[in-house]
One Martini backbone bead per residue (centre of mass of N, CA, C, O) as a GRO file, in nm:
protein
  475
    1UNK     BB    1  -2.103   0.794  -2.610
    2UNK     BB    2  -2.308   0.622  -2.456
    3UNK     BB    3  -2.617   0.489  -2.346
    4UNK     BB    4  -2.701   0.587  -2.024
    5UNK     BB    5  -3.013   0.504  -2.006
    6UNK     BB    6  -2.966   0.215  -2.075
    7UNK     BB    7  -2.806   0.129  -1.858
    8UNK     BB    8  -2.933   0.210  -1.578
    9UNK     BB    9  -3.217   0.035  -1.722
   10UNK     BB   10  -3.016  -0.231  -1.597
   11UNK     BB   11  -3.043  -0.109  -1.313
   12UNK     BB   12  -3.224  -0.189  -1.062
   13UNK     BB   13  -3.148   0.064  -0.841
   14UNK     BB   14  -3.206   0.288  -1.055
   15UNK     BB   15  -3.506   0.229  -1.085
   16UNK     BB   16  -3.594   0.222  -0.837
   17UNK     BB   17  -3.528   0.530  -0.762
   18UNK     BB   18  -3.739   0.616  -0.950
   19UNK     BB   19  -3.988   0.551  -0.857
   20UNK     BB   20  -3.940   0.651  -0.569
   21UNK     BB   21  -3.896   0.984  -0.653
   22UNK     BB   22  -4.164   0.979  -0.769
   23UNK     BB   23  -4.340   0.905  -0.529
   24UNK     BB   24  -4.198   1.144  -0.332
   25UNK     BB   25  -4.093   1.397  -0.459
   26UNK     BB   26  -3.778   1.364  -0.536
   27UNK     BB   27  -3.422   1.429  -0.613
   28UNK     BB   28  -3.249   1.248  -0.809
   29UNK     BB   29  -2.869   1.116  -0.843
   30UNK     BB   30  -2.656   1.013  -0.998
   31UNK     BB   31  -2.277   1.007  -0.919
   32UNK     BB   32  -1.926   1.068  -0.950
   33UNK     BB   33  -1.745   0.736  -0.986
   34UNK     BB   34  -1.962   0.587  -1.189
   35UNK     BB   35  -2.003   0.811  -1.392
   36UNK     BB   36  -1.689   0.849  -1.459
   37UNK     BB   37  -1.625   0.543  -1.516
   38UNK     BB   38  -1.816   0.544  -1.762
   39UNK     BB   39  -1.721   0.693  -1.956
   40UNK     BB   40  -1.425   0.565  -1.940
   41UNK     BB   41  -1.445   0.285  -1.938
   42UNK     BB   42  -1.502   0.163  -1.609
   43UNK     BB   43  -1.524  -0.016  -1.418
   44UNK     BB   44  -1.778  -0.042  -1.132
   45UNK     BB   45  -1.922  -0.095  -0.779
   46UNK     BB   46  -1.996   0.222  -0.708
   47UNK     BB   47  -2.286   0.367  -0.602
   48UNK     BB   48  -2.392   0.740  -0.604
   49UNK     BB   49  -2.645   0.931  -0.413
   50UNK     BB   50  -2.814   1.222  -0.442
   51UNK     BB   51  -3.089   1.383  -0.263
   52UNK     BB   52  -3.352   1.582  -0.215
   53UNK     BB   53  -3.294   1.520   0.110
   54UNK     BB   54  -3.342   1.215   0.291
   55UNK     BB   55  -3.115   0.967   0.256
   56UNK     BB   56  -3.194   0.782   0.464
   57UNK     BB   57  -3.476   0.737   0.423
   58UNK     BB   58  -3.474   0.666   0.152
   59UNK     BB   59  -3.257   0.405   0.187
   60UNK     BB   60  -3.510   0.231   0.345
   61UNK     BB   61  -3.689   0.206   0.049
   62UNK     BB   62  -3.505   0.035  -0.080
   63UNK     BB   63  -3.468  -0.200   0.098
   64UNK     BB   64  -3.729  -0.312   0.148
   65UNK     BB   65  -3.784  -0.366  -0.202
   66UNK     BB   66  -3.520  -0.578  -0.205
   67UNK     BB   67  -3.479  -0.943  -0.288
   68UNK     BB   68  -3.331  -0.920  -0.055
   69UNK     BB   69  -3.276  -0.772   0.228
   70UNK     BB   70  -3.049  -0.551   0.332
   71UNK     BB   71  -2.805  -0.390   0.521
   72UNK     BB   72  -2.829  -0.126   0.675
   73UNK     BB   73  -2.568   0.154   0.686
   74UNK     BB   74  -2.554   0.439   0.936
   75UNK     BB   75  -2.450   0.772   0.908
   76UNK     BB   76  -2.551   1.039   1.049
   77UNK     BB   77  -2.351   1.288   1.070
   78UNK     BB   78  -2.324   1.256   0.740
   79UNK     BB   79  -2.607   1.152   0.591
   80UNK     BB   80  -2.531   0.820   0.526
   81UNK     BB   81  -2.631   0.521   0.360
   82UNK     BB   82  -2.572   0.179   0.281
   83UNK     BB   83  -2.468  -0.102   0.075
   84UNK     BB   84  -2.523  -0.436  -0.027
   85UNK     BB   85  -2.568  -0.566  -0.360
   86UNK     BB   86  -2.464  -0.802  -0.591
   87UNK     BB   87  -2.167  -0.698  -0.591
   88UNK     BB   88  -2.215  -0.399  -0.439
   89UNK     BB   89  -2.225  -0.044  -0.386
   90UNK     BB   90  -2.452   0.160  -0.200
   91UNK     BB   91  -2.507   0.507  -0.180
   92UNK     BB   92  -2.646   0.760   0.031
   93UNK     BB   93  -2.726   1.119  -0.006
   94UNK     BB   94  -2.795   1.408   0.132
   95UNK     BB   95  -2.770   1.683   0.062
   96UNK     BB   96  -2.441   1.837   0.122
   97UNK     BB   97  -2.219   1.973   0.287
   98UNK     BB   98  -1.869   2.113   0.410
   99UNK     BB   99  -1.649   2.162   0.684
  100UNK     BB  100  -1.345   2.298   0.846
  101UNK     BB  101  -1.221   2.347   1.144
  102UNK     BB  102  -0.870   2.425   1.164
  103UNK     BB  103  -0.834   2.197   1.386
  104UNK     BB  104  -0.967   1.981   1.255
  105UNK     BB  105  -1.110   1.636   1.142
  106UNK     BB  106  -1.406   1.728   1.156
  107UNK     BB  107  -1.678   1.772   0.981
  108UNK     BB  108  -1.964   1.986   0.883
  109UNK     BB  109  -2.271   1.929   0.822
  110UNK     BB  110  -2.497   2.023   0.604
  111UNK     BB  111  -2.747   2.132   0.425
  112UNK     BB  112  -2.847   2.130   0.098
  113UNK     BB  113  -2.833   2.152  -0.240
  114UNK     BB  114  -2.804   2.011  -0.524
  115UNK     BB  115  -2.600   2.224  -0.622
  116UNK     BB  116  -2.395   2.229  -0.379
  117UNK     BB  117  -2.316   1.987  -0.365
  118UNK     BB  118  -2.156   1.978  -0.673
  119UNK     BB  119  -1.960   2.222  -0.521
  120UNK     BB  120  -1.846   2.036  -0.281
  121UNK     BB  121  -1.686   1.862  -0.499
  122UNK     BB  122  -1.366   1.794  -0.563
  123UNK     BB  123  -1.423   1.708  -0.880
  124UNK     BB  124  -1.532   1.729  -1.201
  125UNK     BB  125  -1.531   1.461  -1.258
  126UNK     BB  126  -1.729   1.423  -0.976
  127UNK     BB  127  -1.957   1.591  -1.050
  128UNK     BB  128  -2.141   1.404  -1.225
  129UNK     BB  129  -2.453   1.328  -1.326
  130UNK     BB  130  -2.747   1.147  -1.311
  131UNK     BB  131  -3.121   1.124  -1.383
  132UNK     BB  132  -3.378   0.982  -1.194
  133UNK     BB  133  -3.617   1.107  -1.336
  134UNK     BB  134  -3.851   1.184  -1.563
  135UNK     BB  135  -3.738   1.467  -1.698
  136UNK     BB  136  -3.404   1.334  -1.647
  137UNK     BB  137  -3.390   1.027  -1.741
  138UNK     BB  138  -3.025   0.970  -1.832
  139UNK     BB  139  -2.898   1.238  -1.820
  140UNK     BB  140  -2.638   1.469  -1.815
  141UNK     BB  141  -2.489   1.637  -1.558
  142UNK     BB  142  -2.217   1.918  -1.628
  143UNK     BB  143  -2.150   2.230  -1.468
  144UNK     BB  144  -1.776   2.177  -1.504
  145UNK     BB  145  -1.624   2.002  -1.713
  146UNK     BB  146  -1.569   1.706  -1.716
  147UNK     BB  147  -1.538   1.621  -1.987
  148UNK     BB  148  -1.316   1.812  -2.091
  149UNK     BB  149  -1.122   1.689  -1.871
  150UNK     BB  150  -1.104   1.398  -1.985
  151UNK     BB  151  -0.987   1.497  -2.271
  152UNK     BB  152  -0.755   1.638  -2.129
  153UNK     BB  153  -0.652   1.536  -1.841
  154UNK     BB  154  -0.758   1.638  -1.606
  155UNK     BB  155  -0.742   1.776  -1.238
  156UNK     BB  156  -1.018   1.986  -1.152
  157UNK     BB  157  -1.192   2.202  -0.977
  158UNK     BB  158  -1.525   2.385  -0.903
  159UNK     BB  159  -1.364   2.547  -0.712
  160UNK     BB  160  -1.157   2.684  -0.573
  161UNK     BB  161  -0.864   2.523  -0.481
  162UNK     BB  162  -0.840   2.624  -0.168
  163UNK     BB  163  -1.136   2.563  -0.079
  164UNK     BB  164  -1.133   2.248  -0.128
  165UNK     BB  165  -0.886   2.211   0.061
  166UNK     BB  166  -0.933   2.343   0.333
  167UNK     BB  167  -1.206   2.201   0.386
  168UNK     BB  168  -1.071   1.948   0.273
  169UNK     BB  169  -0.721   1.795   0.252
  170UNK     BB  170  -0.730   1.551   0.107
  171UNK     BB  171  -0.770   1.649  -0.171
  172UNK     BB  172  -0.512   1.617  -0.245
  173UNK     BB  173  -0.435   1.339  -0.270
  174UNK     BB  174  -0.599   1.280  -0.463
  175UNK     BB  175  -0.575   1.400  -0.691
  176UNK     BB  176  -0.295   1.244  -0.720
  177UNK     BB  177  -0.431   0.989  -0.738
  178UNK     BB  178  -0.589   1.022  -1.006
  179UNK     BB  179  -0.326   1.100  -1.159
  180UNK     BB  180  -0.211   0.848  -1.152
  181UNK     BB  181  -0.458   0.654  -1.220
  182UNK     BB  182  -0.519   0.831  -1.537
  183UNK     BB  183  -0.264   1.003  -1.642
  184UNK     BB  184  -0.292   1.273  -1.514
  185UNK     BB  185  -0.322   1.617  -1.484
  186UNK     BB  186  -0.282   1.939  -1.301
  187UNK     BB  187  -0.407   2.177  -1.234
  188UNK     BB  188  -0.218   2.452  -1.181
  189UNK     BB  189  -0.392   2.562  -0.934
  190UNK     BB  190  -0.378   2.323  -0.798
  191UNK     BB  191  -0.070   2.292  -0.745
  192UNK     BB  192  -0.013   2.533  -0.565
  193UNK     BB  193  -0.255   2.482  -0.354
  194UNK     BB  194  -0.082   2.257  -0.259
  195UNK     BB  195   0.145   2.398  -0.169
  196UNK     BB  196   0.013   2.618   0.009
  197UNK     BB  197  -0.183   2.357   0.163
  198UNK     BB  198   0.010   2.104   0.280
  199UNK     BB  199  -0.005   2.157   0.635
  200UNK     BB  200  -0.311   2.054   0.638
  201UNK     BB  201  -0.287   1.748   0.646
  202UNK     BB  202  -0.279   1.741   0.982
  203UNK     BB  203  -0.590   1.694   1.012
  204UNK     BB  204  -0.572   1.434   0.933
  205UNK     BB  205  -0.624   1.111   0.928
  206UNK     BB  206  -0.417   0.865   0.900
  207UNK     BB  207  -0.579   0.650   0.770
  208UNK     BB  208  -0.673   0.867   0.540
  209UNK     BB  209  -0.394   0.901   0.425
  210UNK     BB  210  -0.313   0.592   0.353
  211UNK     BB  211  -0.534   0.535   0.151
  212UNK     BB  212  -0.433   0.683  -0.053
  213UNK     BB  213  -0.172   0.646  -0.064
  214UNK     BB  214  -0.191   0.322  -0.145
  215UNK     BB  215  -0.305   0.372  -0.376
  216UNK     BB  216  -0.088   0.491  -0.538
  217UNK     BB  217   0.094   0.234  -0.483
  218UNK     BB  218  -0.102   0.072  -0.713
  219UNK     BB  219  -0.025   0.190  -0.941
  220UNK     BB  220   0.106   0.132  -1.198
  221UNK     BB  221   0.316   0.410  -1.148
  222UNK     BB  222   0.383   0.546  -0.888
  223UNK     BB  223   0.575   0.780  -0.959
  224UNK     BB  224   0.397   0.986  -1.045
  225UNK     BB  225   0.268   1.039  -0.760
  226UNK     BB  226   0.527   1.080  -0.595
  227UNK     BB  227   0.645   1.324  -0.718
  228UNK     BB  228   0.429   1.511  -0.688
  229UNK     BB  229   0.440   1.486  -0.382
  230UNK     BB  230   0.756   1.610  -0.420
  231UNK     BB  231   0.620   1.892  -0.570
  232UNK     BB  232   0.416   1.979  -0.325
  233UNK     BB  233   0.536   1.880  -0.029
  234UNK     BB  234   0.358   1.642   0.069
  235UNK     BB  235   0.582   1.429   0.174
  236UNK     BB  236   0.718   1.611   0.386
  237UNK     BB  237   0.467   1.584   0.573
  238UNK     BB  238   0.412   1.222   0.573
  239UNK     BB  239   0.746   1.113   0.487
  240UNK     BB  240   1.023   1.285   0.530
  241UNK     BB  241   1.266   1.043   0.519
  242UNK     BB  242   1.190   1.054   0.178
  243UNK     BB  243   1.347   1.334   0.153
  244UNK     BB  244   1.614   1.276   0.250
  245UNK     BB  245   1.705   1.120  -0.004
  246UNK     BB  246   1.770   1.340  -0.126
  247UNK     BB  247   1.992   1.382  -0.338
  248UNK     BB  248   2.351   1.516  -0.440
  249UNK     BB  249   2.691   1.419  -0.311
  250UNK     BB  250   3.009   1.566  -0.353
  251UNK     BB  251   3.365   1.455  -0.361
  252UNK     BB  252   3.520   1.520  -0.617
  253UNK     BB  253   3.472   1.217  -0.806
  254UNK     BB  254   3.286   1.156  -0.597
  255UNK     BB  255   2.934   1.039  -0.572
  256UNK     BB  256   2.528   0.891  -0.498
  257UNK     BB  257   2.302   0.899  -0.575
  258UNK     BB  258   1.947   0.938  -0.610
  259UNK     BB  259   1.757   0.793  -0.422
  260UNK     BB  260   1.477   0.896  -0.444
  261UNK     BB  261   1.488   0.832  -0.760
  262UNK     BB  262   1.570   0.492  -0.687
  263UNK     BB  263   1.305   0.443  -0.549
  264UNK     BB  264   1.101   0.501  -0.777
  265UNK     BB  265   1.196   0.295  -0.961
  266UNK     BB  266   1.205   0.031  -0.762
  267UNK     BB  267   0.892   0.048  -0.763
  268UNK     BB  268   0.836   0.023  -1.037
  269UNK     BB  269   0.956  -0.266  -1.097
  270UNK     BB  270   0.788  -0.396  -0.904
  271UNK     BB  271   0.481  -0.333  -1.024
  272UNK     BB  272   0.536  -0.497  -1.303
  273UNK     BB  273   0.527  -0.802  -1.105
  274UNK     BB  274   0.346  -0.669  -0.833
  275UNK     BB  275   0.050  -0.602  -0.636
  276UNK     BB  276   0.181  -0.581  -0.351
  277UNK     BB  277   0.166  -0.343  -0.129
  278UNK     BB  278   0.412  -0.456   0.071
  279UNK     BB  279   0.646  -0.461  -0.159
  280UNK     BB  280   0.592  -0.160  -0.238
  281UNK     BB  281   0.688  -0.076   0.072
  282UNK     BB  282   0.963  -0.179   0.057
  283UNK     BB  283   1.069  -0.028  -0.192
  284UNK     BB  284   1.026   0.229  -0.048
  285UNK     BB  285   1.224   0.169   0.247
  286UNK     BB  286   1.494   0.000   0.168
  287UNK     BB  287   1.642   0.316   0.190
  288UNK     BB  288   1.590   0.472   0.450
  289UNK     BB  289   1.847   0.392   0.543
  290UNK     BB  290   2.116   0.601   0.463
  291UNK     BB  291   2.144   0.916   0.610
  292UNK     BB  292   2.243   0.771   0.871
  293UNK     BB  293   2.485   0.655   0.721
  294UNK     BB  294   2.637   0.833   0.582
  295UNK     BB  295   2.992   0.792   0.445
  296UNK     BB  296   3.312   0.924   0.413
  297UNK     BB  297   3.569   0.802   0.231
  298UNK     BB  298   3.844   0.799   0.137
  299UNK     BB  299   3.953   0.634  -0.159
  300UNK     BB  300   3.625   0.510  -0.179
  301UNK     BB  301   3.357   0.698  -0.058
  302UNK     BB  302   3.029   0.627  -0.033
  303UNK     BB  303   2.882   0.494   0.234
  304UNK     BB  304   2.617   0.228   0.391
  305UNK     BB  305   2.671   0.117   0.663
  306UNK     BB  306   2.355  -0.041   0.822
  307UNK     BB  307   2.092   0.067   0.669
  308UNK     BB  308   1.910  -0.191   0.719
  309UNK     BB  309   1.877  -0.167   1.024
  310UNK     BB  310   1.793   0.091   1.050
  311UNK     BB  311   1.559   0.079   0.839
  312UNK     BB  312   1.385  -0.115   1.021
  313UNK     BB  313   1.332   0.059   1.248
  314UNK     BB  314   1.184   0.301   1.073
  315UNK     BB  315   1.008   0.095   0.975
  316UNK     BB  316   0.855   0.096   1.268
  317UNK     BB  317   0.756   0.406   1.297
  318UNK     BB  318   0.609   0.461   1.034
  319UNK     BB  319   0.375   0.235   1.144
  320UNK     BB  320   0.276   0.420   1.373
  321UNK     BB  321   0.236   0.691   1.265
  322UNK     BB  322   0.052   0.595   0.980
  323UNK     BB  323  -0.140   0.327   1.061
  324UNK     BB  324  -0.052   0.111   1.026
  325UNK     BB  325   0.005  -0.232   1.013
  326UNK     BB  326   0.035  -0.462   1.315
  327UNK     BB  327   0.165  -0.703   1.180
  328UNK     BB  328   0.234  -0.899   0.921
  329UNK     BB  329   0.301  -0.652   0.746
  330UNK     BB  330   0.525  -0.514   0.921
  331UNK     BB  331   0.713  -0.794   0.914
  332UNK     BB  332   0.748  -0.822   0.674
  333UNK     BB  333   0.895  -0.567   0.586
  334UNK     BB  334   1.112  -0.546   0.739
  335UNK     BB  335   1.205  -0.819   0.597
  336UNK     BB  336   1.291  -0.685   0.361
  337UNK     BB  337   1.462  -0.462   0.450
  338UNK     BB  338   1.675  -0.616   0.622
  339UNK     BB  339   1.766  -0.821   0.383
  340UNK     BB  340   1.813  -0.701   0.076
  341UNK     BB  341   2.144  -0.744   0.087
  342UNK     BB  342   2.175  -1.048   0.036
  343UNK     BB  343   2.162  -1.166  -0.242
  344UNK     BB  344   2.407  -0.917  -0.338
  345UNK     BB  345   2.588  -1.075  -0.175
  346UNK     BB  346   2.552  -1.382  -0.316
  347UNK     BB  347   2.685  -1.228  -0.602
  348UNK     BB  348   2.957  -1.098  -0.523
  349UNK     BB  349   3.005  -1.362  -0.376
  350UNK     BB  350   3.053  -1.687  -0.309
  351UNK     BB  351   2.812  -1.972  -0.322
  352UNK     BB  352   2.656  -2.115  -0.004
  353UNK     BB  353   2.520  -2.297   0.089
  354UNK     BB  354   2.486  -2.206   0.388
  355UNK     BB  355   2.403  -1.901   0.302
  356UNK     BB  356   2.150  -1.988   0.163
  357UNK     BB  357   2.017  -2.119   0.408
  358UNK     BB  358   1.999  -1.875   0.595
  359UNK     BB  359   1.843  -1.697   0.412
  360UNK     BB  360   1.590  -1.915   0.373
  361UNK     BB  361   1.517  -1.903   0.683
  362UNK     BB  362   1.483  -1.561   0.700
  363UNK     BB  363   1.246  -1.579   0.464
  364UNK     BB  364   1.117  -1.839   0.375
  365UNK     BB  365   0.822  -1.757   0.190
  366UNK     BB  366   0.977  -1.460   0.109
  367UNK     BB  367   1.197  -1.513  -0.135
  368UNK     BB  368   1.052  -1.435  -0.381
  369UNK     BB  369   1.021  -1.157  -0.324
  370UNK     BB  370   1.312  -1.057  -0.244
  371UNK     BB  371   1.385  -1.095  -0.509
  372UNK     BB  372   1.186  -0.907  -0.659
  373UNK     BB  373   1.330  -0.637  -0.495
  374UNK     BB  374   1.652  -0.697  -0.634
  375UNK     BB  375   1.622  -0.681  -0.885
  376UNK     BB  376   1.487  -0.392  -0.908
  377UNK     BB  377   1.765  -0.279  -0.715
  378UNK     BB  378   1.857  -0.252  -1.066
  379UNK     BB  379   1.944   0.085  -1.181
  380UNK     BB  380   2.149   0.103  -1.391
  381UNK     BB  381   2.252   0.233  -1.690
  382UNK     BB  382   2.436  -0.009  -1.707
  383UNK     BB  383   2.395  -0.279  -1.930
  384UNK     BB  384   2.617  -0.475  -1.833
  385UNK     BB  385   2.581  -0.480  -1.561
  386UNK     BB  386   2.285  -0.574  -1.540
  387UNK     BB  387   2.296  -0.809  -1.690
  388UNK     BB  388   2.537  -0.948  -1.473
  389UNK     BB  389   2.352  -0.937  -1.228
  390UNK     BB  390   2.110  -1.116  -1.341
  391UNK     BB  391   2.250  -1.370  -1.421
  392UNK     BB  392   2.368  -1.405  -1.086
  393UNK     BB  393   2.047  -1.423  -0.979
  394UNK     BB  394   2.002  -1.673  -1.143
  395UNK     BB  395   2.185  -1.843  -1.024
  396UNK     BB  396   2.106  -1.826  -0.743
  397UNK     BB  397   1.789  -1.949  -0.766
  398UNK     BB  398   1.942  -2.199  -0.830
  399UNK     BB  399   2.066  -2.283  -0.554
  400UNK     BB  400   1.789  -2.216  -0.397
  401UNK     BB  401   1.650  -2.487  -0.522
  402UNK     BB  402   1.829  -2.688  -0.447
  403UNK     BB  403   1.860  -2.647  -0.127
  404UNK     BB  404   1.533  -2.670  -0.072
  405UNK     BB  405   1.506  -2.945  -0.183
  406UNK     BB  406   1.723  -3.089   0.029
  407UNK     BB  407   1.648  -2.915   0.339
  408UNK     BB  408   1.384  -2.760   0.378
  409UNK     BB  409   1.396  -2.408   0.485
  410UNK     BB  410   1.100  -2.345   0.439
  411UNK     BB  411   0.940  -2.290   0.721
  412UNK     BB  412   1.110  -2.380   0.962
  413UNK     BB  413   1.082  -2.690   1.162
  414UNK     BB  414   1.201  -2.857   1.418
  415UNK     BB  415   1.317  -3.156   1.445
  416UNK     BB  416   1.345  -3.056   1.774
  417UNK     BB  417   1.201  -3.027   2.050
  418UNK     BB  418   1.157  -2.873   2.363
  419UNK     BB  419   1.034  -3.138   2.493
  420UNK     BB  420   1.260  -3.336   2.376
  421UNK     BB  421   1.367  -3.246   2.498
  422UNK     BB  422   1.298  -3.226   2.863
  423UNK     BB  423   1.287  -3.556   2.840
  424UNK     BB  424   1.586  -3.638   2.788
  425UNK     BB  425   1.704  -3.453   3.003
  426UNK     BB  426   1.530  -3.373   3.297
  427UNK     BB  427   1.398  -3.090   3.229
  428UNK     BB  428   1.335  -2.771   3.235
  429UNK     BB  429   1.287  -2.482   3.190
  430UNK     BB  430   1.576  -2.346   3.011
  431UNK     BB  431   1.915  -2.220   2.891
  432UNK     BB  432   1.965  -2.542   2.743
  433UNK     BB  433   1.772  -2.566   2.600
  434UNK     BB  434   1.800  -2.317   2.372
  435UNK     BB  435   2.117  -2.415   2.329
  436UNK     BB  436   1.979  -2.655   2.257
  437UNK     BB  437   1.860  -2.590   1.947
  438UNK     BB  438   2.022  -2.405   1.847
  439UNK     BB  439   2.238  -2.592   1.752
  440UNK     BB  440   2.069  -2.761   1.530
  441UNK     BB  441   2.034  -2.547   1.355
  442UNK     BB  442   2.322  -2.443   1.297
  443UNK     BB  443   2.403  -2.728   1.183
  444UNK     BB  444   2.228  -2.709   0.973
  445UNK     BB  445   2.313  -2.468   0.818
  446UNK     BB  446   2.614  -2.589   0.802
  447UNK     BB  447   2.622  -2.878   0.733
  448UNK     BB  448   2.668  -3.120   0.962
  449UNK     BB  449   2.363  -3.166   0.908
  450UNK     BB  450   2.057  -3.281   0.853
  451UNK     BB  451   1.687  -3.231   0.802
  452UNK     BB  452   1.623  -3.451   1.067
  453UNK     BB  453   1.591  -3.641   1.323
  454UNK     BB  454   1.807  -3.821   1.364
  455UNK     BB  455   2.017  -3.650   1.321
  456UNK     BB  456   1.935  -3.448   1.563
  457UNK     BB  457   1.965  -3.657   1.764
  458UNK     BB  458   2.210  -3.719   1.803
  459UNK     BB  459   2.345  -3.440   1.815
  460UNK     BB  460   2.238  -3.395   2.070
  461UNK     BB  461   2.394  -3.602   2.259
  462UNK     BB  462   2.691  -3.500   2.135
  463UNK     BB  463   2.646  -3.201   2.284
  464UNK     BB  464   2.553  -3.240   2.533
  465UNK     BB  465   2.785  -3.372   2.683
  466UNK     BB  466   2.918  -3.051   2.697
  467UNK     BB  467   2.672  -3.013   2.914
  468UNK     BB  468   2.651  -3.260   3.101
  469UNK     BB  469   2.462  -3.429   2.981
  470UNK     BB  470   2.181  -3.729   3.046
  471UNK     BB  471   2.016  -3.940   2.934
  472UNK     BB  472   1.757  -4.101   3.049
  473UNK     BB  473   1.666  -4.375   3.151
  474UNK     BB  474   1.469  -4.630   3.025
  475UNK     BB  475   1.177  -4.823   3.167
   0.00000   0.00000   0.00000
């Protein structure tokens, strides 16, 4: 293990919180998850200080200490306030509990020891501190065994893990967070308590339950923690859609692959090419909609037809639900949910350019995520099958490149306005103004014009005579 005391003692606020707390006679400790990122030899930008007393007067002296002086954000209710300084975050925390009451979403903070501080942490890796005392000045103190959990790989709670999870519920969420993150297991009374206790997760707040999930989804292999989530039954109280994809359902010699298994590995393929967590939750919702779809035809088997478009409505409830960004990430998802299907169809089918062109207009800037999307949702065992797809899917990838050169119908704007037609032909805004416009779009995907002004200016003239209109005479 490296040398704690020496790494501290060329941290600024470290050194400066040992001063601090010399002289005001006050317990500092560095704790949680920089203690414990040090130990595993990982980045961490984030120091949390708890102190045996008053966090925030505490935590107003070390600002006004140091040049510039930063800002600090203080939440009373919770005992805590925080800063930035150089490129980190620093929180200090005054000695607390804190517990739920059973129907509450608002934790109840109360003044502790520093003892109890420490048995109220959520798992023992992250109860681990570092002394900033004289006396105990680089020390690690270690009352529950967190360096044997990290090098047995466990993620085990501090005092009984009912009562950990009950107080907090979201710590069921993070456990399996942290065990995907570091590629650890769950103690196994961690894991029943998490089964036994996994209802109580609806009193915390969606914002809070999302942004761990998130993390989840950000991990290196996600289907780790997706698994646990399905083993633990946490998935079906905050996901219920995605467990509905579970399981495998047979007709004679018909059967259907497990969806929910294959949509984990979607993630995972997905996660090996993307950091992006929007196409991670693209990748998780892409086949949301199956089970509404499901349906089997006699000699043909099961199908699943319109399951994008159904899934596309799913994924805007999922996204209102659990307060997920209504915005254009919301619209992103959607828009890779809508179309998973089409680059799938154009390896199928004979690829025409019309095809291509309308692909490009409607994923626009995103196609190629899409195609990112499509070539992971391509997990058959069978490796000649799985071949023959990839190498039909670079056919399309060049397709698409050759007619994008030509075309130019990525983020597509119209080259002629809507003004310029209501100008052209003496109207007002009306249902013939959007009916040319539609025709010009139309007739550039159908590749009956180039993407020009000119041509699209004739094509106007010539369509417009169909609707009887008649171009204004210049002046």
């Amino acid at each position: 293990m490296q040398n704690l005391k020496s790494h501290i003692q060329n941290e600024t606020v470290c050194t400066l919180v040992h001063t601090t707390a010399e002289k005001l006679n006050i317990e500092a400790f560095l704790i949680g998850g920089y203690v414990r990122d040090l130990i595993m030899k990982r980045n961490s930008d984030d120091m949390d200080f708890v102190i045996g007393g008053d966090g925030i007067e505490f935590a107003k002296h070390i600002v006004s200490a140091l040049t510039p002086s930063p800002k600090l954000t203080v939440f009373k209710t919770f005992q805590t306030a925080h800063f930035h300084y150089k490129g980190k975050e620093y929180e200090f925390v005054g000695a607390r509990k804190e517990s739920y009451q059973h129907n509450s979403r608002n934790p109840i903070v109360e003044s502790a020891t520093v003892e109890e501080d420490r048995l109220r942490r959520d798992f023992t890796i992250n109860a681990m501190s570092i002394g900033l005392n004289n006396h105990n000045f680089g020390q690690l103190i270690d009352p529950f065994g967190g360096i044997e959990d990290i090098q047995k790989q466990i993620i085990r709670t501090p005092q009984e893990p009912g009562l950990t999870f009950d107080d907090d519920p979201l710590r069921m969420l993070r456990a399996i967070r942290f065990a995907a993150q570091f590629n650890f297991k769950l103690n196994d009374n961690v894991f029943e308590a998490i089964k036994s206790l996994k209802s109580r997760i609806h009193i915390v707040a969606p914002e809070r339950i999302t942004e761990e999930f998130n993390k989840i989804l950000l991990t290196k292999t996600p289907s780790s923690g997706l698994k646990l989530l399905t083993n633990t039954g946490l998935l079906n109280e905050i996901l219920p859609e995605m467990t509905a994809l579970s399981g495998i359902e047979r007709v004679g010699k018909y059967a259907h692959k497990d969806i929910l298994l294959h949509t984990f590995e979607v993630v995972d393929n997905v996660a090996e090419f993307s950091d992006n967590l929007w196409l991670r939750w693209s990748a998780l919702l892409h086949d949301i909609g199956k089970p509404a779809t499901k349906r089997f035809q006699k000699e043909h088997g099961w199908t699943f037809h319109g399951h994008d478009a159904v899934g596309t409505r799913i994924t805007e409830q999922i996204f209102k639900r659990l307060k997920l960004p209504l915005n254009d990430k919301k619209e992103y998802v959607k828009k890779m949910v809508s179309l998973h299907l089409r680059p799938i169809a154009l390896v199928e089918d004979e690829v025409t350019d019309s095809a291509v062109r309308r692909l490009l207009f409607d994923a626009g800037d995103d196609i190629d995520d899409l195609m990112t999307l499509c070539r992971a949702d391509i997990t058959s065992k069978n490796e000649d099958k799985v071949k023959r797809y990839l190498e039909n899917f670079n056919n399309v990838t060049i397709r698409l490149a050759e007619v994008e050169v030509k075309d130019r119908l990525r983020n597509w704007q119209p080259p002629i306005s809507g003004e310029l037609v209501m100008e052209t032909f003496g109207l007002q805004p009306s249902k013939e103004v959007g009916i040319i416009k539609s025709a010009i779009k139309e007739a550039i995907l159908d590749g009956l014009i180039q993407n020009n002004f000119e041509d699209a200016f004739k094509f106007m003239l010539d369509f417009a005579y169909t609707l009887h209109l008649t171009p204004l005479k210049k002046k």
